[in-house]
C-alpha positions in Angstrom: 24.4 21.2 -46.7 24.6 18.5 -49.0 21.5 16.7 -49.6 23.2 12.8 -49.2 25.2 13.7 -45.9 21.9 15.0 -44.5 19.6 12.1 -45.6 22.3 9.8 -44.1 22.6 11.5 -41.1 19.1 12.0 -40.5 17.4 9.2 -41.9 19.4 7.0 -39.0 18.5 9.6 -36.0 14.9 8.8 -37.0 14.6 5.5 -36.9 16.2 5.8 -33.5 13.9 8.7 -31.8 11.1 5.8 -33.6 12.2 3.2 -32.0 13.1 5.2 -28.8 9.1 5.7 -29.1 8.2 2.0 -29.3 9.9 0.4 -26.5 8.8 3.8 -24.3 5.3 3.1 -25.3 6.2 -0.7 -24.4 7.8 0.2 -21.3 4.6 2.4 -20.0 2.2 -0.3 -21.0 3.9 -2.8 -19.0 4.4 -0.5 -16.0 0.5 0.4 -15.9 -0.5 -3.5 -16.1 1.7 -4.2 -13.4 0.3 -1.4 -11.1 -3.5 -2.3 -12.5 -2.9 -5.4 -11.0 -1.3 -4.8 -7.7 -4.1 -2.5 -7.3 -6.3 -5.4 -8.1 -4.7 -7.7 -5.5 -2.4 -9.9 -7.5 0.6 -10.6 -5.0 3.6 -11.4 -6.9 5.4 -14.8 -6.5 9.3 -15.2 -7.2 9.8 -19.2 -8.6 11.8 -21.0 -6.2 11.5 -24.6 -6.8 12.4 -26.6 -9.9 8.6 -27.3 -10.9 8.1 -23.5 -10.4 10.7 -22.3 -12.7 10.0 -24.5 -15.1 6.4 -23.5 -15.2 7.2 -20.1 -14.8 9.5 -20.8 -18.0 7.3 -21.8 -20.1 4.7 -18.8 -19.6 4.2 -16.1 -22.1 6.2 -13.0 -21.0 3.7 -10.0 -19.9 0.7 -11.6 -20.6 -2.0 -12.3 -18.1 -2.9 -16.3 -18.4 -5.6 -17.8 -17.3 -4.7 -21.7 -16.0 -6.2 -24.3 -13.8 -4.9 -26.5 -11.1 -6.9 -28.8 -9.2 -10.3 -27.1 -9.7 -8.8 -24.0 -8.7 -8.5 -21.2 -11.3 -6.0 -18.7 -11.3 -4.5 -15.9 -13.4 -0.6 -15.2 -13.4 1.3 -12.3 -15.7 4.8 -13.2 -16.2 7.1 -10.0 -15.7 10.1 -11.5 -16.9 12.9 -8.4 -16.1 12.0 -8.8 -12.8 12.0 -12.3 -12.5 8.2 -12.6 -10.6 4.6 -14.1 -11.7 1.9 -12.0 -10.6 -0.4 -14.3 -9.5 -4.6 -13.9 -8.8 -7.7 -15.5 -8.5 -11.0 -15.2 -10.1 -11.8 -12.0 -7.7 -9.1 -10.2 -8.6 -8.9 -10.8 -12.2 -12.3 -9.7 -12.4 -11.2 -6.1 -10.3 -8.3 -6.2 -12.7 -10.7 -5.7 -15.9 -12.6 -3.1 -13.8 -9.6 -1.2 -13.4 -9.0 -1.6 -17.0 -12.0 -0.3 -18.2 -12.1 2.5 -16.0 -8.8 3.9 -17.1 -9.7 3.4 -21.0 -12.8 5.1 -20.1 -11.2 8.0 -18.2 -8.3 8.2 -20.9 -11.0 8.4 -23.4 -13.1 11.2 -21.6 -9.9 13.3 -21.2 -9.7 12.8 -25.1 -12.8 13.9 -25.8 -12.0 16.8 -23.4 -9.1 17.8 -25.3 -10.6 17.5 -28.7 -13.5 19.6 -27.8 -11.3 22.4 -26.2 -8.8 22.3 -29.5 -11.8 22.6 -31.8 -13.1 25.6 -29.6 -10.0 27.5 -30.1 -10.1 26.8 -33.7 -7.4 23.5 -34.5 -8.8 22.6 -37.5 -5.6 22.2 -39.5 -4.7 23.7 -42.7 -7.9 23.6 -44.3 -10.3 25.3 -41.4 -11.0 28.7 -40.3 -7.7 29.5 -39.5 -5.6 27.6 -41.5 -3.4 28.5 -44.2 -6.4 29.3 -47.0 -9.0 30.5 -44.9 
């Protein structure tokens, strides 16, 4: 096959499957922060007057913000595809991180896991016991 018709055919089919790749990753990350914090105890809150939407507006899309109204502190993630704030206190902001953690923890663990088992069974690339000059 010619060399230039294959670099332009696959050069573009890469960038795709990358890009594919970033906005999954994206998509997953926004999907677990959303279920972390439902299972914290944020209840989510649809704007429905004028102050509301223009509040909701002016938030930073899927980030969890920290803001203070009349002594009261509360945290609210904007989900803007959905068109909802989810909106906690202090208590469950603070359950929120511990969910967090836990889950970096646990994904770490099942790393550590998975390394160990892969360097039992010999994985140690080209240059290890069974690689290509061993």
């Amino acid at each position: 096959m010619n060399t230039k018709l294959l670099r332009s055919v696959v050069a573009p089919l890469a960038a795709l499957f990358a890009l594919t790749g970033i906005v999954g990753c994206a998509t997953t990350e926004h999907a677990n922060t959303k279920s972390l914090l439902t299972q914290a105890g944020f209840h989510t809150l649809t704007p429905s007057t004028a102050k509301q939407k223009e509040v909701w507006a002016l938030l930073p899309a899927n980030k969890v913000e920290r803001a203070t109204v009349k002594g009261k502190t509360f945290y609210v993630f904007k989900d803007e595809a959905a068109g909802v704030a989810y909106v906690g206190h202090e208590v469950e902001y603070q359950r929120y991180r511990e969910l967090a953690i836990q889950q970096k923890v646990a994904q770490d663990y099942y790393m550590a896991v998975e390394m160990d088992r892969m360097w039992a069974q010999g994985w140690y690339g080209a240059w290890g016991p069974r690689g290509l000059y061993w």
